[in-house]
Residue, then its C-alpha position, 0 to 999 in steps of 0.5 A: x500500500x503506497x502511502x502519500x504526501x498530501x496539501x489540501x486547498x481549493x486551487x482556484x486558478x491554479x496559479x504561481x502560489x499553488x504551484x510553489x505549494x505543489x512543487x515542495x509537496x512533489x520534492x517532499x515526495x520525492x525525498x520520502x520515496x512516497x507519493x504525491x496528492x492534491x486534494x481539492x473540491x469539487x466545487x467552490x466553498x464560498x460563494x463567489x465568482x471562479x477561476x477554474x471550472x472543475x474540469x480545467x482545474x484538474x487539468x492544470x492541476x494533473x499537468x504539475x507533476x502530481x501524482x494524484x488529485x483527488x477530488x473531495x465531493x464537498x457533501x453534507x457529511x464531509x461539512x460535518x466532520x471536525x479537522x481531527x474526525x476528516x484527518x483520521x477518516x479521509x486523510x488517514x483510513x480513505x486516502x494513506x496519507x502519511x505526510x501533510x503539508x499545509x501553510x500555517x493559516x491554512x484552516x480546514x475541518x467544521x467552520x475550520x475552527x482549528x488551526x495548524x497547531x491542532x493539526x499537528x496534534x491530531x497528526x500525532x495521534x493518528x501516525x501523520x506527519x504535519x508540515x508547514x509550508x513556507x510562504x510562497x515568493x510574491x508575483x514581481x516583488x509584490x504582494x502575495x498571489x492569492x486567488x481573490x487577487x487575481x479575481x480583483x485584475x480581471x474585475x478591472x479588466x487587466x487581464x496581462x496581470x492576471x495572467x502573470x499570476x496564474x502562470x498561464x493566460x486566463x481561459x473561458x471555454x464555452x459553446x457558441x450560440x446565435x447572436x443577431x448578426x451584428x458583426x457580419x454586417x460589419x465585416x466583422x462576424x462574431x461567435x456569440x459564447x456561452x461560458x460552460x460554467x455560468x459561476x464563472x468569473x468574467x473580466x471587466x467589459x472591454x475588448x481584448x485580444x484572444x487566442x482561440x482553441x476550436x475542439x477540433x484543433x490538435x494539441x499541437x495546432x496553433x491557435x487562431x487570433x481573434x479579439x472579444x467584445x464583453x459589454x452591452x453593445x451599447x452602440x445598439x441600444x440595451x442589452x445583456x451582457x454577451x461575450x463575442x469572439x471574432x477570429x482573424x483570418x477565419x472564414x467559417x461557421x462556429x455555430x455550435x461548436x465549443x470553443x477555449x478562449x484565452x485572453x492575451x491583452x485588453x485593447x480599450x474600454x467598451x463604448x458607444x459610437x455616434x454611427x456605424x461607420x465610426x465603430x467599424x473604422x474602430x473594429x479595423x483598428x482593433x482587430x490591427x491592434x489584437x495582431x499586434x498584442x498577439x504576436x508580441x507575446x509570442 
């Protein structure tokens, strides 16, 4: 029977401070001659907006070099139990795990009334081995990265930052559904995407220069550039907010289809135009200007 080096969190975003966790848990692991494991839920504890879905949450968190994530049905019972009853129940009987590292204010267990301390006692008693992890090195010399901070840049619409954060650019995935046609008439066709997970986070309103990963592309395709409207189109009168995805150099029809969207850089606020002349010499500017952000990141 392997027995396990384990943390424990929500890894919304997955980002660089996840990553700095995961990799001394991997080593940890490494050193011992165990193995290692993330625990997480499978869905957010708080009600707020999200990073990750589920399903690309495991998919970044599989891409660390881990070598489980074990996903914890975040159910009535498992509320319940105190941090002594859910170390001796899940870490210790359900998953093997004889090394647990976690940060000092890292708090789990019913109303996560106990803190590290308490841990490390229970641990005793039950045979594991409780770590503090140190604290994880700030993003540029900043503050340090956190979940809610990266909710705060993409709420503001500087979505370049959020993605120095999380290591990776932020992505959306969805399906396409039919809009009004607008941006045809334009010269500018748009896919209208619907967010596979209505929770979610959005950024702010604005246009933004994209990369665009169509389902039928292989892992080794590049993706298509493209730049996506968030906002209320109030150029033509009021509506919802939709999110509109137009790719460059594309002739095709994406009704339909699911799509991953990653943001690359944000070109301008969302605002409204006079006539529709004036927005579609706009569009020609953006669309020159979503190329240009594009391939200076590559």
């Amino acid at each position: 029977m392997e027995g396990y080096v384990a943390t424990i969190g929500m890894f919304d975003g997955v980002h660089l401070g996840h990553q700095f966790v995961i990799r001394q848990v991997v080593q940890c692991a490494r050193e011992r001659g165990l193995l290692s494991m993330a625990l997480t839920f499978d869905h957010t504890v708080r009600r707020e907006a999200v990073l990750t879905p589920l399903d690309e949450k495991l998919r970044l968190l599989n891409a660390t070099g881990l070598d489980r994530v074990e996903v914890l049905p975040f159910t009535r019972e498992l509320k319940s139990l105190t941090a002594r009853e859910f170390m001796q129940q899940v870490l210790k009987e359900q998953l093997h795990v004889c090394v647990l590292m976690t940060g000092y204010d890292n708090r789990f267990g019913h109303n996560r009334e106990e803190g590290f301390d308490d841990y490390v006692y229970y641990g005793r008693e039950l045979g594991i081995e409780v770590v503090s992890l140190p604290p994880a090195p700030s993003e540029g010399g900043g503050g340090v990265v956190s979940s809610s901070y990266i909710r705060q840049l993409l709420s503001e619409g500087r979505v370049e930052e959020a993605s120095r954060c999380l290591g990776h650019p932020y992505l959306i995935s969805g399906h396409v559904e039919h809009g009004e046609h607008v941006g045809t008439g334009l010269g500018y066709p748009t896919a209208n995407l619907v967010a596979d997970d209505p929770n979610q986070l959005i950024p702010a309103n604005g246009v933004y220069a994209v990369q665009v990963f169509p389902p039928t592309a292989s892992s080794s395709s590049m993706p298509y550039m493209g730049m996506m409207n968030i906002g209320t189109r109030p150029t033509f009168g009021v509506y919802p907010q939709t999110l509109e995805v137009h790719l460059l150099h594309y002739h095709g029809d994406l009704y339909g289809q699911r799509l991953g969207v990653s943001f690359v850089g944000r070109i301008r606020e969302e605002r409204r135009f006079d006539h529709l002349e004036a927005l579609k010499r706009q569009l020609q500017q953006d669309a020159i200007q979503a190329e240009r952000i594009i391939n200076n990141r590559k």
